[in-house]
KOLTOR-372759 format. One record per residue (C-alpha): residue number from 1; residue in one letter; x, y, z. Coordinates in Angstrom, 3 decimals. Example, Ala and Ser with C-alpha at 12.3 -4.5 7.8 and 13.67 -1.06 7.14 Angstrom:
BEGIN
<resi->1&resn->A&east->12.300&north->-4.500&up->7.800> $
<resi->2&resn->S&east->13.670&north->-1.060&up->7.140> $
This chain:
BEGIN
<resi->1&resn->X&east->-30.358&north->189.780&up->138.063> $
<resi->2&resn->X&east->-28.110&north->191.927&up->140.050> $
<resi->3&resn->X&east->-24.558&north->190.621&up->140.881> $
<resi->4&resn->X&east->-24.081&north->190.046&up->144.862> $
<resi->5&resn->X&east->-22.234&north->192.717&up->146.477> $
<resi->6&resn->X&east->-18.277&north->191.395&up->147.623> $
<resi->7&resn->X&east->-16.979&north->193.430&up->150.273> $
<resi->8&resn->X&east->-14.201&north->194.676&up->150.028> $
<resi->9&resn->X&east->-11.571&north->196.701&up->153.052> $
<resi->10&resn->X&east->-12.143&north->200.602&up->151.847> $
<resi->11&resn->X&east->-8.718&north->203.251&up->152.410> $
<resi->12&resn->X&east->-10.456&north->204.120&up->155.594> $
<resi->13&resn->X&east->-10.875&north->200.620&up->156.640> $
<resi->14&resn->X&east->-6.927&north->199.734&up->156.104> $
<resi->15&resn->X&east->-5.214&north->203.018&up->157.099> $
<resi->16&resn->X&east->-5.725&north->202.737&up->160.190> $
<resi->17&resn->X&east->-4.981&north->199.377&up->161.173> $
<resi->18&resn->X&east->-1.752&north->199.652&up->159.031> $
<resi->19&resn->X&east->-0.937&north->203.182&up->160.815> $
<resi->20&resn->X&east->-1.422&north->201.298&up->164.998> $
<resi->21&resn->X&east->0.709&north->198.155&up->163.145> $
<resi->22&resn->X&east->2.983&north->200.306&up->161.972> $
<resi->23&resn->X&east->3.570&north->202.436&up->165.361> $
<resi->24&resn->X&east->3.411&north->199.224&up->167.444> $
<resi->25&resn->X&east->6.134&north->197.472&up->165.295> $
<resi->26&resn->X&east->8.422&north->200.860&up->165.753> $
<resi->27&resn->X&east->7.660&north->200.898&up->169.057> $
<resi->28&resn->X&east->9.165&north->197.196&up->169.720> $
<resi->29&resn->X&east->11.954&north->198.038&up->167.178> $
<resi->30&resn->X&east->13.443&north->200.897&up->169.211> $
<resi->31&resn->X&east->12.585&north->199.479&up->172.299> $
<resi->32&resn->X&east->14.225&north->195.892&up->171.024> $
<resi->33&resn->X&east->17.786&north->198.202&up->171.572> $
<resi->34&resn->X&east->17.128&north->198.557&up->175.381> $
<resi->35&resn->X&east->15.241&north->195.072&up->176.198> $
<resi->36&resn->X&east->14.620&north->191.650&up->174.576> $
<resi->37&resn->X&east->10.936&north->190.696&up->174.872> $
<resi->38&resn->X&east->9.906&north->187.077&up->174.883> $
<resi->39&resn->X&east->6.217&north->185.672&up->174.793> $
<resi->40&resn->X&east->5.956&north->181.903&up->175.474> $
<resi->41&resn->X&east->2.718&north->179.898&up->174.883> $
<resi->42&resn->X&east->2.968&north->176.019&up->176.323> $
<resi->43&resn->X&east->0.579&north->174.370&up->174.487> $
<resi->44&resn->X&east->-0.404&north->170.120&up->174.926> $
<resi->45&resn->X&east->2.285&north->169.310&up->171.800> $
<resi->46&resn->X&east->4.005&north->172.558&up->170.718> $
<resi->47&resn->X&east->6.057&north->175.199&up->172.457> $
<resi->48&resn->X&east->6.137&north->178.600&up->170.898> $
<resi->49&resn->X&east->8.027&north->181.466&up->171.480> $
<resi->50&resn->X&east->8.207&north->185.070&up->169.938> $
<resi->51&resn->X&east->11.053&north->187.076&up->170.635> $
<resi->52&resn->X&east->12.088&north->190.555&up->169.995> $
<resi->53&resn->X&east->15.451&north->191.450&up->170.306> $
<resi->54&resn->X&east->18.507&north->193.082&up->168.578> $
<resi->55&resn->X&east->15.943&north->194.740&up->165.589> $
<resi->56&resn->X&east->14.910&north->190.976&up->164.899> $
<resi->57&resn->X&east->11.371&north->189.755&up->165.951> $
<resi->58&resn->X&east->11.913&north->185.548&up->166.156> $
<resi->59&resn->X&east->9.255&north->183.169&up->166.562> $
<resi->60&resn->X&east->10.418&north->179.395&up->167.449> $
<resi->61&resn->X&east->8.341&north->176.530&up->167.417> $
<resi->62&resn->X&east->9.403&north->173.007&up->169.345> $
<resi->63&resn->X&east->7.547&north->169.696&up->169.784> $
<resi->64&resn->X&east->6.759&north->168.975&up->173.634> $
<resi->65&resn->X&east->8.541&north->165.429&up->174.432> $
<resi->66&resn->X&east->5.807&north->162.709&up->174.623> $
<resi->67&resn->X&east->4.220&north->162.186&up->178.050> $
<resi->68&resn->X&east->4.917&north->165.782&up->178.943> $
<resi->69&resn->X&east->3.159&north->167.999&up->181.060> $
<resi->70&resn->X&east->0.767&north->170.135&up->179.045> $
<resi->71&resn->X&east->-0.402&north->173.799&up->179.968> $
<resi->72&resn->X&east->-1.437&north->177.057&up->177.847> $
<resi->73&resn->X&east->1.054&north->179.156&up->179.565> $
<resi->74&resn->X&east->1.151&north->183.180&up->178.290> $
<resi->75&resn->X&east->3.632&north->184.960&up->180.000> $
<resi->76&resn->X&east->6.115&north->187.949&up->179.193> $
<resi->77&resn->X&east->9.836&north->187.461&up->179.417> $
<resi->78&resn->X&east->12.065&north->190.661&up->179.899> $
<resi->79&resn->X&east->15.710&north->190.969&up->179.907> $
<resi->80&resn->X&east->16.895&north->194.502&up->180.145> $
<resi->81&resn->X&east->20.330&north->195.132&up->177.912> $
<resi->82&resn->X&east->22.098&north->197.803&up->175.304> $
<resi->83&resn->X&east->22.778&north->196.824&up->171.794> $
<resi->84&resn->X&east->24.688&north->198.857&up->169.417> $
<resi->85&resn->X&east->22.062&north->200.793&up->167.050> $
<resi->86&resn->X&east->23.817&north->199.608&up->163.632> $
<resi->87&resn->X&east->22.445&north->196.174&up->165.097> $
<resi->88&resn->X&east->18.939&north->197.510&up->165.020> $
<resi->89&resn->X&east->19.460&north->197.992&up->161.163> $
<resi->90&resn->X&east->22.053&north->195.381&up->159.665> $
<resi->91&resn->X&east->19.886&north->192.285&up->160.605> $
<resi->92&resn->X&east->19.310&north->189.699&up->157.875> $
<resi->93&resn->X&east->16.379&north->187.235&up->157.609> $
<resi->94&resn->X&east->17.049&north->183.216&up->158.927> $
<resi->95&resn->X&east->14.943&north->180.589&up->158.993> $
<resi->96&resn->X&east->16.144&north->176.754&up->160.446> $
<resi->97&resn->X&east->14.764&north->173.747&up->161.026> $
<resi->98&resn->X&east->16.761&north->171.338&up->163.150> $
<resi->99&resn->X&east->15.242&north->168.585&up->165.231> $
<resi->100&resn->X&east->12.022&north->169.470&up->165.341> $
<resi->101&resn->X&east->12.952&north->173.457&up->166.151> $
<resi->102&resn->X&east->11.594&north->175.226&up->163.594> $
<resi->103&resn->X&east->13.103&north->179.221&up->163.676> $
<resi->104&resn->X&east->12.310&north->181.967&up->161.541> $
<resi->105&resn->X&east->14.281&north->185.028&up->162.374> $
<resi->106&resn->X&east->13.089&north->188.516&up->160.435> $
<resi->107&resn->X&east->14.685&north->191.857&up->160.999> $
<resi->108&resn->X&east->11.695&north->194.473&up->161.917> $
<resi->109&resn->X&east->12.603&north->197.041&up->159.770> $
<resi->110&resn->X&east->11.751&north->194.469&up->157.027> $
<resi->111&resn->X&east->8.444&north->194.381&up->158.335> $
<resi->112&resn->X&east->7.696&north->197.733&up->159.121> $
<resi->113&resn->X&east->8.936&north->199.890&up->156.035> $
<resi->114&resn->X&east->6.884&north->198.043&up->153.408> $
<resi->115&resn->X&east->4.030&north->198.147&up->156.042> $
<resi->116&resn->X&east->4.500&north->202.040&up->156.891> $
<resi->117&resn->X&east->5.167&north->202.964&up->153.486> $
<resi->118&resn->X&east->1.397&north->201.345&up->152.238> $
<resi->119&resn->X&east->0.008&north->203.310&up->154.861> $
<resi->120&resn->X&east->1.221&north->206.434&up->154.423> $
<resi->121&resn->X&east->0.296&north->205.825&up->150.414> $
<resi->122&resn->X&east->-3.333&north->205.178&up->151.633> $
<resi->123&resn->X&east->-3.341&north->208.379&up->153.972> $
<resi->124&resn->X&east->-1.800&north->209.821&up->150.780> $
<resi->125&resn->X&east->-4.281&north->208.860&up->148.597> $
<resi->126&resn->X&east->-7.392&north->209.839&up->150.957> $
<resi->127&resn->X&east->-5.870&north->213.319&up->151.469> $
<resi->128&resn->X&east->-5.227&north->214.156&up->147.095> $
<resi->129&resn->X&east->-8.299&north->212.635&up->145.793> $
<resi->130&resn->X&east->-11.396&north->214.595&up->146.291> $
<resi->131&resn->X&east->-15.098&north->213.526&up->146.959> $
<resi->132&resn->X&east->-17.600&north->212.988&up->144.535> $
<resi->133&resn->X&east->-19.138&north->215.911&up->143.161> $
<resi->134&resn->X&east->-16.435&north->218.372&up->144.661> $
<resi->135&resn->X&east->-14.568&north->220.871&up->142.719> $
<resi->136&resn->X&east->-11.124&north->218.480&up->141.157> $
<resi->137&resn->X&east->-9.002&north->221.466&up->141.519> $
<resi->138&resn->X&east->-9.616&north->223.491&up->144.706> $
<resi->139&resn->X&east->-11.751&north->220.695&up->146.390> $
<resi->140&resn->X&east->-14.782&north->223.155&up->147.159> $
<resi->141&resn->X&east->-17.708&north->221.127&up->147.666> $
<resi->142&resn->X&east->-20.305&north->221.801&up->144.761> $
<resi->143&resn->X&east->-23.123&north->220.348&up->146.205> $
<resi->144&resn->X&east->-26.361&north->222.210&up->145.766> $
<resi->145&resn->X&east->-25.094&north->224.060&up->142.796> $
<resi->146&resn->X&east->-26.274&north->223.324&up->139.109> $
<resi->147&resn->X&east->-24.333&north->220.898&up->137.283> $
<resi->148&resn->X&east->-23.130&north->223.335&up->134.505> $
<resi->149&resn->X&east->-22.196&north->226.448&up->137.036> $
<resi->150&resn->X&east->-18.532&north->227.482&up->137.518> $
<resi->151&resn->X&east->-16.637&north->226.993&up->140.887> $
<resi->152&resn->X&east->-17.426&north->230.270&up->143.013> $
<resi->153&resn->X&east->-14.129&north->229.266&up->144.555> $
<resi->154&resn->X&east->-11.655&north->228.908&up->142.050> $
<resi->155&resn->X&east->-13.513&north->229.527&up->138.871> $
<resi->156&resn->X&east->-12.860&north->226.117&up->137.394> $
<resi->157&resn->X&east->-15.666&north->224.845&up->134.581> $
<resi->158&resn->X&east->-17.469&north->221.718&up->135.758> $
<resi->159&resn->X&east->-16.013&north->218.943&up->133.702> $
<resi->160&resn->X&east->-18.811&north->217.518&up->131.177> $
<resi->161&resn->X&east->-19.827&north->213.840&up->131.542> $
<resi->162&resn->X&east->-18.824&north->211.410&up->128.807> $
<resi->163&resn->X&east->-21.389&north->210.540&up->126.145> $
């Protein structure tokens, strides 16, 4: 009996979600020099906020006082300022907890670099290793040849299967 097939995310299908992550987290880092960022969401016993300022993306979370008024709020905050660019880069990861304000502070570059750097390795990857049944070293596609027929490319002998 056959095993069931797992799926599992291909190159293709992680590239390019890494690659628009990867852009959109550069984009708020450069832009966090110029403007500070805020996204609040009021919900019926927790207030959350994610913030993106100084190089640092922050996301707070506070308990709504009992008998309070509860609404799912989502709404952009924007304050326009001009940090120093070694701030963009020196940031150091903080998290607190202090009554009931939970706070997790991460500089973005320590999100995007290990993020960018596994994309461009799959891009990488996809680009060096060839497709199945072309030529390994020029990359000439050797379909509807024979099997034992040299590259009319590159001249390369067709590797021999294992026995």
């Amino acid at each position: 009996m056959p095993k069931p097939h797992r799926w599992r995310p291909s190159r293709r299908t992680l590239k390019w979600p890494g690659l628009i992550l990867s852009l959109f987290l550069a984009a708020i880092w450069v832009r966090s020099r110029w403007w500070t960022s805020s996204l609040y969401l009021i919900g019926p016993h927790l207030y959350w906020v994610l913030r993106a300022d100084t190089g640092a993306l922050q996301w707070t979370i506070m308990r709504q006082q009992p008998g309070a008024a509860f609404e799912i709020k989502l709404f952009p905050h924007i304050e326009q300022h001009q940090w120093p660019i070694w701030d963009l880069i020196k940031g150091s990861a903080d998290a607190s907890l202090v009554a009931g304000v939970a706070r997790i502070r991460l500089p973005l570059w320590s999100l995007f670099t290990p993020l960018a750097a596994a994309t461009t390795w799959l891009f990488w990857i996809d680009r060096t290793r060839g497709r199945k049944g072309d030529c390994p070293t020029c990359g000439y596609s050797r379909l509807g040849l024979a099997p034992n027929v040299v590259c009319p490319e590159c001249g390369t002998a067709p590797r021999q299967a294992a026995q």
